[in-house]
N, C-alpha and C positions, 0 to 999 in steps of 0.2 A: 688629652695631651699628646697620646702617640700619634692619633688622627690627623692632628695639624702641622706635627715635624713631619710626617708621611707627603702629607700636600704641598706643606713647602719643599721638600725634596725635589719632589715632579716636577713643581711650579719653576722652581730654580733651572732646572734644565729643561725649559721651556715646554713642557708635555701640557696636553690640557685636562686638568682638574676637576672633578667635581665631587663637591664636599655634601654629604648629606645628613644634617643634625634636627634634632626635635626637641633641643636646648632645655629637655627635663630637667636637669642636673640639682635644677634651683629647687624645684618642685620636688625632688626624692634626698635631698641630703637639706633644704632647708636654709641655702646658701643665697648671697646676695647676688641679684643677676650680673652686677661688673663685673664682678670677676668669674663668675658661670661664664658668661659669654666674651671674657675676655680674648680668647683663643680665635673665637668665631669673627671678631672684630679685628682681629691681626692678620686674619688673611684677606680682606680688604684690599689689604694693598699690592695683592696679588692680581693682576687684570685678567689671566688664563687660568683662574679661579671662579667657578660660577659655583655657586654658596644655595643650597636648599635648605628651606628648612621643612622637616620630613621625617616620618616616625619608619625604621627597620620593619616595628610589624604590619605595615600601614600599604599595599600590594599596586595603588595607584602612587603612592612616592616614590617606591624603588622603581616602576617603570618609567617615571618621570626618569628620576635620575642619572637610569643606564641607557633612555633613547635607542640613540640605531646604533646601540652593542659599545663596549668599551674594552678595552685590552685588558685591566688591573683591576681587581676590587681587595682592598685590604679591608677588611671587614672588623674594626676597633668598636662600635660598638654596643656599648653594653651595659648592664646593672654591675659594679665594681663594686659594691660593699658586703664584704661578709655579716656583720650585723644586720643590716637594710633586707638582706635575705632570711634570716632566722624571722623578723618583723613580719617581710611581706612576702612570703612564699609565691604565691601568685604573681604578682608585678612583677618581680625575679627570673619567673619561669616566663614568662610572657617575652620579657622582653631578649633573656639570653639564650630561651631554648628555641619558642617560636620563633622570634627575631632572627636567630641565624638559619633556621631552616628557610624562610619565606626569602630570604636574601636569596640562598642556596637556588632555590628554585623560580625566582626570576630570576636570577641571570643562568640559569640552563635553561628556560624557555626563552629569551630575548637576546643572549650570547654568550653562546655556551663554550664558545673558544676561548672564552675570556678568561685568566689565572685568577682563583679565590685565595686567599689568605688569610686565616684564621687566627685571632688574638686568643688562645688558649690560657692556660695559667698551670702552675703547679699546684692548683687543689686540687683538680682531675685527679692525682694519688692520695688524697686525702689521709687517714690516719695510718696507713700503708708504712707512708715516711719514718713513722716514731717506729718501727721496726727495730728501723736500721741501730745500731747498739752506740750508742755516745758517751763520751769522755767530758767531764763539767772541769773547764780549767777556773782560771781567778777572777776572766770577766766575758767565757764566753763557753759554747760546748761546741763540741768538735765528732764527727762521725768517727767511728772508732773501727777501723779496716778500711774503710773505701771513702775513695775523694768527691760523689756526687752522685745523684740519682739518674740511673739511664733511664731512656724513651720504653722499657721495656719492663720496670717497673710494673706490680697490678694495679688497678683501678676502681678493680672488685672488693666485694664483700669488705666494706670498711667504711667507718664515719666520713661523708664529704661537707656537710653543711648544705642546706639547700641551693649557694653558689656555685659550691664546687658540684653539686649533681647540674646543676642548669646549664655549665659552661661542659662539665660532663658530657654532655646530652648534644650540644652544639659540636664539640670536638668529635664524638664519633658519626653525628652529621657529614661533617666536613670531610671524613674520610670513608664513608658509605657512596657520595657521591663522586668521587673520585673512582671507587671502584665498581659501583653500579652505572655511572649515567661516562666515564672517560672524563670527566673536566680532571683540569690542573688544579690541584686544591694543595697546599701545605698547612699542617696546622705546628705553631710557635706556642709549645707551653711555655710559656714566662713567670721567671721567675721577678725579682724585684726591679721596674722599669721605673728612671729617672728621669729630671733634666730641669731646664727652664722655661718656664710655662707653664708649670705642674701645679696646680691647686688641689693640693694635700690637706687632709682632714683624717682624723681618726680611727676611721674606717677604711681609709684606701689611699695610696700616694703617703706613705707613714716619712719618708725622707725630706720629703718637701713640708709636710705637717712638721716635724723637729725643729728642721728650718725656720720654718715661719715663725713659730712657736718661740723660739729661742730670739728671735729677731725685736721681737713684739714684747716680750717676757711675760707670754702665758704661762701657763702651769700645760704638760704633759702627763699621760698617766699612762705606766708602761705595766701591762697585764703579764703577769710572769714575774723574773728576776733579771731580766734586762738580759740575761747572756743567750738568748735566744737570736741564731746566725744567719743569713741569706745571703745568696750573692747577688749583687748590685751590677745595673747594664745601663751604661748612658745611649739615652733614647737613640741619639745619632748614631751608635752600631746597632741599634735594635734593626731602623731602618734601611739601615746597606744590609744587613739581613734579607732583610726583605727583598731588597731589590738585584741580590746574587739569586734567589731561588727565582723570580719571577724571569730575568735574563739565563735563568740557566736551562735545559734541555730535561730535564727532571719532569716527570708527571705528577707526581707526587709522593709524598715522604712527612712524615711526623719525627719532631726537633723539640729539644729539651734546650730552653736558650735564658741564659744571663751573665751574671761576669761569670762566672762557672769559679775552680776553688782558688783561683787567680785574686780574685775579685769580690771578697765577703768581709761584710760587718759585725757585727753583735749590736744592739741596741745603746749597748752600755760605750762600747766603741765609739759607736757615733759621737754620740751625745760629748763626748771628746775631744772627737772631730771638729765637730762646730764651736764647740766653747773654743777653741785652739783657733780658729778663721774668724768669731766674732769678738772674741775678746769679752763675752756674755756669760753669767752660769746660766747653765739651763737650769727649771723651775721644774720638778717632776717627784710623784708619787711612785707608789707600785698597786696596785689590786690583784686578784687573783687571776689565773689564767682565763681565757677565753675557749671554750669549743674548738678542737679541731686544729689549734693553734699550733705548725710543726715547729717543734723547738729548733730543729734545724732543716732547711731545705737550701741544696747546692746542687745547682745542676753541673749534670756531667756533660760538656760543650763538646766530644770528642767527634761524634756525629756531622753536626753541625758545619763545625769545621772543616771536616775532611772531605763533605760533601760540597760546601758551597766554601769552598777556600778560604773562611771567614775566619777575622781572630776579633776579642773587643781592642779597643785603639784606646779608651779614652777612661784613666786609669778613677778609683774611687774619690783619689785625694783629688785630683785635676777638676772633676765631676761634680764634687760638692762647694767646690771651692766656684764653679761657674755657678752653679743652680744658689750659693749664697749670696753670690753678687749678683743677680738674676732680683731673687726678693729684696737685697739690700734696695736697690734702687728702683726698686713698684712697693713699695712698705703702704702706699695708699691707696693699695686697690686692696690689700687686705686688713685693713682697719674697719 
């Protein structure tokens, strides 16, 4: 999903694009191709969009891909499911560790002037988070002293889940070559990234999963007690993100980015939320926690901000309210 608002961005302002996917998606979550390749099929109708398809660890698609040198590589990417990872350790590591190395290192052999930009995430701090000391209100918890996790957090000596080591493992990649080889790299730990076009499942894209879920009148099952908080970033500031640090004079820098404490849910929130925009109950269980699961994770945007002059624009309520009307009217690509 961020991949495709990324290209359409470009593509909008007439740059030339090129998208490079290996349309697993179907094949490691078990998903119907429509809507797997829904995204890939949207950009279609971009004409300064040439469309690969092409696997990250695969050393003749990436030079396929970046020819004679390209200015931007936003490098999205990747194995996204914490569970999929506990399963398949190997496939995980293959495609988030390998994968962004070999990325790394074609484009320092074939254009090495070119800006890298790393999709990171907030498991990089892995159990680190539950440190921090929390306050359990009526339907949510709240960090107890400080408003958000800085870039400076440790990363060490703590449970990551084998995702959060793989993307781990890519992240300090990304910042090794920046200070070894001089490329422009930033890496974007992310926290909870939304929007329309998002094919959410249980595992990953959990706001668009509700969404749909709620739309359809599945049943949901929230691991925990639902008052577990993130802060939520509609994709379209993820992306101007991006493209303040790639216009900007910066060599490189590592960013804690989402709605930061502006900008956070609870589960139980949500669920809320959307019953309140569809007029639907939601259908939902509880089971027990999950592995590694932070009860709270809010980044702290301070960074980010004052570095690349950026704020988020596009508030939770605005955001679910697009991405509900979004699945309201595709209800039959997800059937």
């Amino acid at each position: 999903m961020v991949g495709s608002h990324a290209a359409e961005y470009y593509a909008g302002r007439q740059e030339e694009v090129i998208v490079l996917d290996n349309l697993m998606r179907s094949e490691l979550f078990e998903y119907d191709k429509k809507s797997v390749e829904y995204n890939w099929n949207y950009l279609k109708k971009y004409k300064n969009i040439k469309r690969i398809k092409g696997d990250v660890r695969d050393k003749r698609d990436l030079i396929s891909a970046i020819g004679k040198g390209v200015d931007l590589c936003i490098h999205t990417a990747g194995q996204p499911g914490v569970g999929l990872s506990v399963k398949e350790p190997m496939e995980d590591f293959s495609i988030n560790a390998y994968g962004t190395l070999n990325v790394l290192e074609c484009l320092r052999q074939r254009s090495k002037s070119a800006c890298f930009i790393y999709c990171s995430t907030n498991k990089v701090f892995g159990e680190n988070v539950d440190k921090i000391r929390l306050k359990e209100l009526e339907k949510r918890y709240v960090f107890d002293g400080q408003e958000g996790v800085k870039e400076d957090m440790p990363i060490d000596l703590t449970g990551h889940t084998p995702y959060g080591a793989s993307k781990y493992t890519g992240d300090i990649y990304a910042q090794e070559y920046a200070r070894i080889y001089g490329m422009k790299t930033a890496i974007f730990r992310m926290s909870c990234i939304y929007g329309i076009r998002q094919f959410g499942f249980e595992d990953q894209g959990w706001i668009a999963h509700f969404v749909i879920s709620n739309l359809l009148k599945r049943p949901v099952t929230i691991y925990g007690n639902g008052k577990q908080v993130r802060d939520i970033l509609y994709v379209e500031d993820l992306v101007a993100a991006y493209d303040k640090f790639f216009k900007s004079g910066l060599r490189h820098s590592v960013y804690n980015i989402g709605g930061g404490p502006e900008n956070t849910t609870s589960l139980l929130e949500l669920i809320e939320r959307i019953e309140g925009q569809t007029g639907i109950k939601m259908i939902y269980k509880f089971d027990d926690w999950r592995p590694s699961d932070q009860k709270v994770y809010i980044s702290d945007i301070t960074k980010v901000s004052k570095e690349l002059d950026w704020q988020p624009k596009i508030t939770p309520s605005y955001g679910v309210k697009l991405l509900t009307e979004w699945v309201r009217g595709n209800l039959e690509v997800f059937k």
